[in-house]
C-alpha positions as CSV (number, residue, x, y, z in Angstrom):
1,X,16.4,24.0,49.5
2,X,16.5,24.0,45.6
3,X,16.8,19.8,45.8
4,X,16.3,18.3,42.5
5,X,17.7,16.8,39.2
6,X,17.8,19.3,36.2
7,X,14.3,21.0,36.1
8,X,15.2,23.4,33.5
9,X,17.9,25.8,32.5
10,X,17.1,25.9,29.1
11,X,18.9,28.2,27.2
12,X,18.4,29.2,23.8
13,X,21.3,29.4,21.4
14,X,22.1,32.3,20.1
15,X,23.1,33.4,16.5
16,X,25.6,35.6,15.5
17,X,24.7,39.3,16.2
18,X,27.6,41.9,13.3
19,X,27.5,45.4,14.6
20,X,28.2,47.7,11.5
21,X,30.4,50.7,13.0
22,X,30.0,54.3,11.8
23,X,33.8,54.9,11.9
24,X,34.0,51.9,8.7
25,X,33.9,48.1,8.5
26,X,34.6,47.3,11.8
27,X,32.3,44.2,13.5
28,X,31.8,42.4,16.5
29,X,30.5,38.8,16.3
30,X,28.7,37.8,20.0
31,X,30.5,35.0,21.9
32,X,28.6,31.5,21.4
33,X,25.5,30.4,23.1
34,X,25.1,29.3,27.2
35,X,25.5,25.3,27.5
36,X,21.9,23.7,28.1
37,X,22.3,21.9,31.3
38,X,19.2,19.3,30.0
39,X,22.3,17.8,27.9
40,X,24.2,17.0,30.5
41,X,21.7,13.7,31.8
42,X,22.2,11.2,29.4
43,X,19.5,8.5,31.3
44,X,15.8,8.8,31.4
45,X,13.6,10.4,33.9
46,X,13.3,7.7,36.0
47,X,16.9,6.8,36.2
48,X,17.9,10.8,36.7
49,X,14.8,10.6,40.0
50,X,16.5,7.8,41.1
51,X,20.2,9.1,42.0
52,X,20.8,9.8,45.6
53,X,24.1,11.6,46.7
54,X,26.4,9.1,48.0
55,X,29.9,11.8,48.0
56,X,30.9,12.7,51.4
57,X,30.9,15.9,53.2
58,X,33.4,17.6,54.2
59,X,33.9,17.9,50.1
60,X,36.8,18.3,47.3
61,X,34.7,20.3,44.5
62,X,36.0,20.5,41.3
63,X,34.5,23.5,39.0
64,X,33.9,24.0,35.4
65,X,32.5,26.8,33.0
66,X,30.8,25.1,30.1
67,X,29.4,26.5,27.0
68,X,27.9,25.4,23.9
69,X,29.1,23.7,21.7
70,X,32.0,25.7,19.6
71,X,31.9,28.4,21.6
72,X,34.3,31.7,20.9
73,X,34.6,35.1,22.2
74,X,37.1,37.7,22.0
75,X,38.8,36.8,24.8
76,X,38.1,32.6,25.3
77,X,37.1,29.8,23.2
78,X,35.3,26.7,24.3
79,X,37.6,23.0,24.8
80,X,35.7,19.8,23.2
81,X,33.6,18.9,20.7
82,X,30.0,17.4,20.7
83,X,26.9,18.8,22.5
84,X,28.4,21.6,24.9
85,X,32.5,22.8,25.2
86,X,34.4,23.8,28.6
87,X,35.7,26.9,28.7
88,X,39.3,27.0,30.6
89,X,40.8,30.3,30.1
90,X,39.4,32.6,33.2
91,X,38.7,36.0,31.1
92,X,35.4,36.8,33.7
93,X,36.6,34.7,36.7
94,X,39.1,35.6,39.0
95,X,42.0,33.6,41.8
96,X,40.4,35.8,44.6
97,X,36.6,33.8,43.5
98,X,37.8,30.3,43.8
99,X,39.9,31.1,47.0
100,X,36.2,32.7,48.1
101,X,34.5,28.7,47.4
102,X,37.5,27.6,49.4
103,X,36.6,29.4,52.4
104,X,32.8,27.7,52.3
105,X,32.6,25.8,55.1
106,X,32.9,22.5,54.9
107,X,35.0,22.8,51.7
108,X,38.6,20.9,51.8
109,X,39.8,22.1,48.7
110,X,38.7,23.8,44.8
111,X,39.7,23.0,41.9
112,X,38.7,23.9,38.3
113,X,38.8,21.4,35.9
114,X,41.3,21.9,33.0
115,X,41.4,20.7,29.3
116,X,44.3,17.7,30.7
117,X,41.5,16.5,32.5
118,X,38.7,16.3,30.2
119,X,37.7,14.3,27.5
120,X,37.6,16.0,23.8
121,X,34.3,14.7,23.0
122,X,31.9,16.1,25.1
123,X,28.3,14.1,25.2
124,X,26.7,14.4,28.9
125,X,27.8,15.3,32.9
126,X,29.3,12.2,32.7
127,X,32.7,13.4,30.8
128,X,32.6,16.4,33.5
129,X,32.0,13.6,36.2
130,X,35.2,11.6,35.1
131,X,37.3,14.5,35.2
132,X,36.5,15.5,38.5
133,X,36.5,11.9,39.6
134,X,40.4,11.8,38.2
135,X,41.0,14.5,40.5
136,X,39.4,12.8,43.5
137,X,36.8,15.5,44.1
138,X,33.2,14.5,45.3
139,X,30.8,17.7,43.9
140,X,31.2,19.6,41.1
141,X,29.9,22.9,40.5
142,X,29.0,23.6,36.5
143,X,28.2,26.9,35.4
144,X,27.6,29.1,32.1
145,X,26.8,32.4,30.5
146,X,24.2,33.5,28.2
147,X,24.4,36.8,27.1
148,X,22.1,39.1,24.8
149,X,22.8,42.7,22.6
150,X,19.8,45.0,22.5
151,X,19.8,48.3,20.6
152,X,16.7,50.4,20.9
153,X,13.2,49.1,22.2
154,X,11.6,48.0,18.8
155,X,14.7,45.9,17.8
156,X,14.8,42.2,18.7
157,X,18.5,40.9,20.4
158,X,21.0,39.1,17.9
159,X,19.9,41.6,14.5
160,X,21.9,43.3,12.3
161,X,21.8,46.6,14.0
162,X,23.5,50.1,12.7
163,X,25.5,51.8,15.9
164,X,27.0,55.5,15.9
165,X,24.3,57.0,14.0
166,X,21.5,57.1,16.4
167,X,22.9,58.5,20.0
168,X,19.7,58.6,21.3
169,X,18.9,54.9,21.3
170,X,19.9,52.9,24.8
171,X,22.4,49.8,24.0
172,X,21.9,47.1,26.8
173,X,23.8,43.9,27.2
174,X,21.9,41.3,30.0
175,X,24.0,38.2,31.0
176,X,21.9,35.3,33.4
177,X,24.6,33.2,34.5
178,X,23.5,30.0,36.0
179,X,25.1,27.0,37.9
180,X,24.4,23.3,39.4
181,X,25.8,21.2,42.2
182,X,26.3,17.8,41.3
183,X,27.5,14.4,43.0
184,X,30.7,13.2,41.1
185,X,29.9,9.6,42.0
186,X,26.0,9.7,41.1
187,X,25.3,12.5,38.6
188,X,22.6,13.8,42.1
189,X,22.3,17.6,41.5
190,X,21.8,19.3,44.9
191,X,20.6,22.3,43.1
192,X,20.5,25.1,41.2
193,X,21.2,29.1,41.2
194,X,20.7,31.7,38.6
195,X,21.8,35.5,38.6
196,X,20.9,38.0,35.7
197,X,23.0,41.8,34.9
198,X,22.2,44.2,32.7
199,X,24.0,46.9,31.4
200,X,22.8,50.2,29.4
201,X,24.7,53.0,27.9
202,X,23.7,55.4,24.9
203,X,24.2,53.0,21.5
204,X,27.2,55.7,20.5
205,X,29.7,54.7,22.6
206,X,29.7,51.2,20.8
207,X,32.5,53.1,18.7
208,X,34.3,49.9,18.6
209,X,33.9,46.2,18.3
210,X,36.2,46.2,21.9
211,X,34.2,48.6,23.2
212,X,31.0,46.1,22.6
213,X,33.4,43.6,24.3
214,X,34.3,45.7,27.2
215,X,30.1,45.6,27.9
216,X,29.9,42.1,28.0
217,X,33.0,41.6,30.1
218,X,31.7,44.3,33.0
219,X,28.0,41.9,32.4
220,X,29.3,38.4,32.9
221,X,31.5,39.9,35.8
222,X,28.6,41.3,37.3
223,X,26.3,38.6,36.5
224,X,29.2,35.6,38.1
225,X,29.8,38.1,41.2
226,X,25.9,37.7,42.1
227,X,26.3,34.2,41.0
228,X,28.8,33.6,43.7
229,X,26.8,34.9,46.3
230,X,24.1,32.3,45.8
231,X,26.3,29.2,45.3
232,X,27.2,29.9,48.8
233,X,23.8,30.1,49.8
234,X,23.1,26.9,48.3
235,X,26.2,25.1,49.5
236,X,25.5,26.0,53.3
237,X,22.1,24.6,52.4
238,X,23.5,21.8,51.4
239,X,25.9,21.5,54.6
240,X,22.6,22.0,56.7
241,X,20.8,19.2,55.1
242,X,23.9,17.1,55.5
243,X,24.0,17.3,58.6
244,X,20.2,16.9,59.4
245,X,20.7,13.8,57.5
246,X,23.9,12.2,59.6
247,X,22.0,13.1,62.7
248,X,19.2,11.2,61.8
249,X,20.9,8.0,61.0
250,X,22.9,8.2,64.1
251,X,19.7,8.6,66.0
252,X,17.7,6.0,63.7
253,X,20.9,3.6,64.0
């Protein structure tokens, strides 16, 4: 079972990536960066080893998207202010996939957290933890989006790249979506998942700074769909071990 506190899921940030249409002036700027889940712990090492899970299963979970700081896209724009933002408008999620984390076993009830609930400044997990703690939920599942533009094979993602003139070149959009399952109460993470998409179509059908959009979307909807799949996997893991665990005190006791 992936059983630990934050290992990684760095992110890099991502600069701003102006696609200069054929048709005129037209531009797309890329959405903001993924949130880097390292900022979420704000104790040491020793203190982060130390948590143990203390909420109880059966489980409320409370969800979040979070992104980095001052994030904006076309079609959402990151709550909050300081090291990472929550993103509450559900422009790649969908009612039918939180009724889907309702059905986990072992689940009473889902709820994603929303900006009446959260704190404006945003620092570490433990904003996320109060809001979900105001809620009375015991877990909280974080996740985010980091997306990347490539034109060609020689140019590097996020340049300032000429589209319309060159229908030979390949334009590919990869989104890796990851997510964490944390204790409200603690701050324990019970692990982590991680999904990437691609998509490639011929760079002349970016005719349009929507039509760059419209790739992204279809990515991060891809990318969350997979995503899905393995937070279920984790969270019947997570049942498992739970389980295993009561077992074993009621024998030990």
């Amino acid at each position: 079972m992936r059983t630990a506190p934050i290992l990684r899921l760095f992110l890099p940030s991502l600069c701003v990536l102006t696609v200069t249409l054929s048709s005129g002036c037209a531009s797309f700027r890329t959405p903001g960066a993924a949130a880097d889940f390292n900022i979420l712990a704000d104790d040491d090492i020793q203190e982060i080893l130390a948590r143990k899970p203390a909420s109880p299963i059966p489980a409320h979970l409370a969800v979040a998207r979070i992104q980095a700081s001052a994030y904006r896209s076309r079609t959402a724009k990151g709550y909050g202010t300081g090291k990472y933002s929550v993103v509450t408008v559900r422009d790649i999620e969908t009612k039918e996939d939180f009724e889907r984390l309702g059905t986990l076993p072992q689940v009473l009830q889902v709820a994603p957290l929303n900006r009446m609930l959260l704190s404006e400044h945003l620092e570490s997990d433990r904003q996320l933890r109060q809001a979900a703690a105001s809620i009375h939920a015991d877990l909280l599942l974080l996740y985010t989006f980091d997306t990347s533009f490539f034109v060609g094979d020689v140019l590097p993602p996020l340049s300032v790249v000429t589209l319309g003139l060159s229908p030979n070149q390949t334009a590919e959009v990869t989104t890796t979506a990851s997510a964490v399952l944390m204790d409200v109460r603690t701050g324990y993470v019970y692990g982590t998942c991680e999904t990437t998409s691609r998509k490639n179509q011929l760079a002349s059908a970016w005719t349009s700074g929507e039509a760059v959009d419209l790739m992204r979307l279809k990515t991060e909807r891809k990318a969350f769909e997979e995503l899905l799949g393995d937070i279920e996997s984790l969270w019947n893991e997570v049942v498992i071990e739970n389980k295993a665990g009561t077992t074993a005190k009621m024998v030990g006791g």
